[in-house]
N, C-alpha and C positions, 0 to 999 in steps of 0.2 A: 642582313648579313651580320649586322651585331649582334641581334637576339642569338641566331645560330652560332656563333662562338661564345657569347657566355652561355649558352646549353651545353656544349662542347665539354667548356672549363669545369658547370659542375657535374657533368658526365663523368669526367675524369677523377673529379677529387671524388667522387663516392666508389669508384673502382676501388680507389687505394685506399679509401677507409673501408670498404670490404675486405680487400687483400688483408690489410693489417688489424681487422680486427678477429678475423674468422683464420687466418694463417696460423695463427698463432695458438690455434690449438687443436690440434690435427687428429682426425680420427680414422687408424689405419682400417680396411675391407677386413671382412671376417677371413680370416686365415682358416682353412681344413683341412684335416689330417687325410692321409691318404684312406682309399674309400678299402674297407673289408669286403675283401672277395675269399670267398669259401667255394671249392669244387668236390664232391665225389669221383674218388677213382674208380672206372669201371670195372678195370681188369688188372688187379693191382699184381701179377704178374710178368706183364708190358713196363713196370716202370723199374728205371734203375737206381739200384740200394747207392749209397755213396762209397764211392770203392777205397777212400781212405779220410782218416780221421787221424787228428793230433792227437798225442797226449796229454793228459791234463797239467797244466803247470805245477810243476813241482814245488812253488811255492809264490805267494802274494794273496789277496783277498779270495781269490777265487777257491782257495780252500777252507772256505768258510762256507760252501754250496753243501747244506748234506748233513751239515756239525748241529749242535742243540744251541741254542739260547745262550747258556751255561758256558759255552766257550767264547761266546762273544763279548758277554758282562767280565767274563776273567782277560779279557784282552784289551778291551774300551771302558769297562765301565757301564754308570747306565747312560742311557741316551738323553738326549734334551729334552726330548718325549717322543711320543708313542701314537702314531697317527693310522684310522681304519682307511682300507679301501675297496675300492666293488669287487673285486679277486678273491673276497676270503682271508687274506693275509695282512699281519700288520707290518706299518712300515716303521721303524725305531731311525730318529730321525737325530743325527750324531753334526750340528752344525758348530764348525769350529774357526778357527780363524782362514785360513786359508781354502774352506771348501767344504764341502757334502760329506757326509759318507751314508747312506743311504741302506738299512739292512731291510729287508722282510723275512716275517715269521709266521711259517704254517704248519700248522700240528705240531708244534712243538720243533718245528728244523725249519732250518736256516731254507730257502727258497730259490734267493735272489738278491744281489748288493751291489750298489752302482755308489760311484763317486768320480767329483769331478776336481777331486783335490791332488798335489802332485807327492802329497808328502805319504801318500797311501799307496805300495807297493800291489800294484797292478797287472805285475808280472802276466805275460808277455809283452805287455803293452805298457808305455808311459804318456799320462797325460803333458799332451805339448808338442809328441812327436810327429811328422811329419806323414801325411798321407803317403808321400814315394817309400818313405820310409818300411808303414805297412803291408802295402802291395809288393815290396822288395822282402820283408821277412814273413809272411804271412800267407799260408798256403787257405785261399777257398777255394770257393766255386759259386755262381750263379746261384743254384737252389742246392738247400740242406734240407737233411730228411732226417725226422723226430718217430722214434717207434718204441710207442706204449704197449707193452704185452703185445697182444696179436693188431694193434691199429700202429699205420702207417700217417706221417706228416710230412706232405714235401712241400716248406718254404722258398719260394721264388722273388727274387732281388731286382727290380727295377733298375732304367740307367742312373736316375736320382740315388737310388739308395747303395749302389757300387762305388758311389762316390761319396756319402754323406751318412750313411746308416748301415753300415757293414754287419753282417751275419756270420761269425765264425764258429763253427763244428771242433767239441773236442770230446773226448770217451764222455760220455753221459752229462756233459756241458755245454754251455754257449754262452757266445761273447757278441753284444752288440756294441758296433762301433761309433761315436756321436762325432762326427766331422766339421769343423767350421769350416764353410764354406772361404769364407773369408781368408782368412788366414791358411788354410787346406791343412789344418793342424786337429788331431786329436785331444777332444776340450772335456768327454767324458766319456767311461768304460760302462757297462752293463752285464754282470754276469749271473744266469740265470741256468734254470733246470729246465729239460726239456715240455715238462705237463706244464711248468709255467709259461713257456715260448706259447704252447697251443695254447693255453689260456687266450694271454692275449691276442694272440692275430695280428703281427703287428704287421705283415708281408701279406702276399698274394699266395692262398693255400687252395693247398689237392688234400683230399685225406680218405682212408679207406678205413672204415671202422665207425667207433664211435666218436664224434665229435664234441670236445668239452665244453664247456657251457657255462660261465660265472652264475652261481643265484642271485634272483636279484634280491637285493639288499630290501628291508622292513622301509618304511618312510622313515622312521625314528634312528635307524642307522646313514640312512641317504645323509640326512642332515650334519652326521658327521663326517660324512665323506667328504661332502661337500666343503666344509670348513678344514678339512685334512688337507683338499688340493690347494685353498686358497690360503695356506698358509708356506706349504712346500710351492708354490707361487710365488710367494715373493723371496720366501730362503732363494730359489734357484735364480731369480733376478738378481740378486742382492753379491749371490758368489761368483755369477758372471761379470759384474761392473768391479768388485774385487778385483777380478784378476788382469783387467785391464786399466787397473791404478784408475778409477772413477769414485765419486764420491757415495759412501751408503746410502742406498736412498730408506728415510726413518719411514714407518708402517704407520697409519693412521686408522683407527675402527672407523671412525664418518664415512672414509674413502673406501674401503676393505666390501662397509657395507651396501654404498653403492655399487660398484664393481658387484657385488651378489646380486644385487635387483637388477641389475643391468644384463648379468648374464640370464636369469631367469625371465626376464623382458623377452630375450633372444628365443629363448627356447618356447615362450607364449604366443608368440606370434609367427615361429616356425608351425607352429602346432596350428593356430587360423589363417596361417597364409597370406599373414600379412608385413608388408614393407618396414624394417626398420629405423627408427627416427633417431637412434638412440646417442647421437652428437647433440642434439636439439634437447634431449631427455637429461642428459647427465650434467650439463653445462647449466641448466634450470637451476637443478638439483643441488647441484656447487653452489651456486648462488643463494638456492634457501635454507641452504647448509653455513651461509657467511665465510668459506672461505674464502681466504684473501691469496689469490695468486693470478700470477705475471700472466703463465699459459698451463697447459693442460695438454696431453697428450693418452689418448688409450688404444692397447693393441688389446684383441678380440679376438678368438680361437675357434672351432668347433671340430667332434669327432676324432680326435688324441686319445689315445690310451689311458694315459697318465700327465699327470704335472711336468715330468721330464720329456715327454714328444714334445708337448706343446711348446714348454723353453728353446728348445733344441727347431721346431717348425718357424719358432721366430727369429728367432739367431739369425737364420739361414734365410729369410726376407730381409730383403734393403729395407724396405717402408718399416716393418714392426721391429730390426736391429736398430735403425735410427733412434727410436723412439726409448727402445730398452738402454741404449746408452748414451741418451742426452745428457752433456754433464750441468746441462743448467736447473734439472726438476732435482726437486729437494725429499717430497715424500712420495708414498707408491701406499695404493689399496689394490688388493686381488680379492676376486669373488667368482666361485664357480657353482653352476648349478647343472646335475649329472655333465652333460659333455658340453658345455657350454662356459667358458671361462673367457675373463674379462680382466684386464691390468688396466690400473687406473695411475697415471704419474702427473704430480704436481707442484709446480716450481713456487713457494709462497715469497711473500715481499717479505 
């Protein structure tokens, strides 16, 4: 009977030195973006045209949809810099104190321009505003419909995304909506052209015609991409913990570059089919790395569009928000490799 209770006792104390040694550094499930569905319409006279459309705002960022280069540099300035991505277009990447502001440029015109800052007039919309808010002033619908020359696009909105990723139709524009769930507050705006909506696919689509198609990028430009997302990776970490009065977290290359092997880990062994270890991998890694911290936390992504899904798909998890706004981690590494991305947060003594 005594042996079996000191068995017992150190049954117990190795639970709680497990709990607390492995608690403490949490490694959230691969987050994935919603899956692309593409459909052919058969008889693209059965479907119905959208019987009404906004007009375009009369004035805020979104009229900068359409304008050159040249109106943007006389308005902002130049950018912080200038980041590629697999779409074709560059993104001019404007971090300031209080937020984003987010341009792309293709062929020489403005695209697309998202910001999650309130000081940037967003017209119709205000960053911060309330969900009741935009279902109370905001006329959609379920599915919007994009039509390039003679090809038809009809975009269809999930229960998730009527509440979290809103799709709004205006003359030859669109607005998507970035929801925190949390708060049920709008935390960023997205305003884009319709051939970019089809670009990316960010909904469940029909389409009758021809279907557009990103090329895919040289290896030699991947590389940049890559480095493009995992920099706008931590910008969009860093303006979210911002604005809920949390402290910066500072960017480290050591970490930045883990976070890239880690993600390219992800994407090697999606490829052989094999089980990820990569809490076991990174934690190594730290350690032959010599950093010195308390704990360690990374949230882990696949199949996002862009850097902004992916912020915005973690937000919107308990497990990877927890993580994005611990106020006790000190530094943060991102690393993305094609749709594979990885946040690396670490609390040092």
């Amino acid at each position: 009977m005594k042996v079996m209770f000191q068995i017992l006792i150190v049954a117990t104390c190795l639970v709680i030195l497990v709990y607390y040694t492995e608690g403490n550094s949490p490694q959230t499930e691969l987050l994935e973006g919603p899956p692309v569905i593409t459909k052919p319409i058969a008889d693209v006279e059965s479907q119905q045209r959208d019987l009404e459309y906004q007009p375009r705002p009369a004035s805020g960022i979104s009229n900068f949809i359409g304008k050159t280069p040249n109106d943007i540099l006389e308005t902002y300035n130049r950018p912080n810099r200038i980041d590629q991505s697999e779409f074709g277009y560059e993104w001019w990447i404007y971090n300031l104190k209080n937020g984003l502001l987010m341009v792309s440029i293709k062929d020489n015109r403005v695209n697309q321009i998202y910001t999650n800052n309130m000081s940037f007039h967003s017209s119709p919309f205000v960053i911060g505003q309330t969900l009741e808010e935009i279902y109370r002033t905001t006329v959609f619908g379920q599915e919007v419909t994009v039509e390039i020359d003679e090809n038809m696009y009809i975009f269809a909105m999930n229960e998730q995304d009527l509440h979290n990723r809103i799709l709004v139709k205006y003359d030859d524009l669109y607005a998507q909506l970035y929801i925190d769930d949390i708060t049920k507050q709008l935390h960023s705006v997205r305003f884009l052209d319709g051939e970019t909506l089809v670009l990316h696919k960010p909904y469940e689509m029909q389409f009758f015609g021809e279907l557009y198609e990103a090329s895919t990028p040289s290896s030699y430009k991947q590389i940049d991409i890559n480095l493009a997302n995992r920099r706008q990776l931590t910008d969009l970490a860093n303006s979210f913990r911002i604005k809920y009065n949390l402290p910066v977290l500072l960017p480290l290359d050591s970490l930045s570059s883990l976070a890239s092997e880690n993600s390219e880990e992800m994407f090697l062994q999606t490829m052989e089919s094999h089980s990820t270890n990569g809490e076991n991998s990174i934690e190594q890694q730290l350690n032959e790395l010599q950093q010195q911290y308390n704990q360690h936390g990374i949230n882990v992504a696949t199949n996002y569009k862009d850097a902004i899904e992916v912020l915005h798909g973690w937000l919107n998890s308990k497990e990877h928000r927890a993580l994005l706004t611990d106020e006790q981690f000190t530094h943060i590494g991102s690393g993305a490799y094609l749709n594979y991305f990885t946040q690396l947060y670490v609390e040092q003594k």
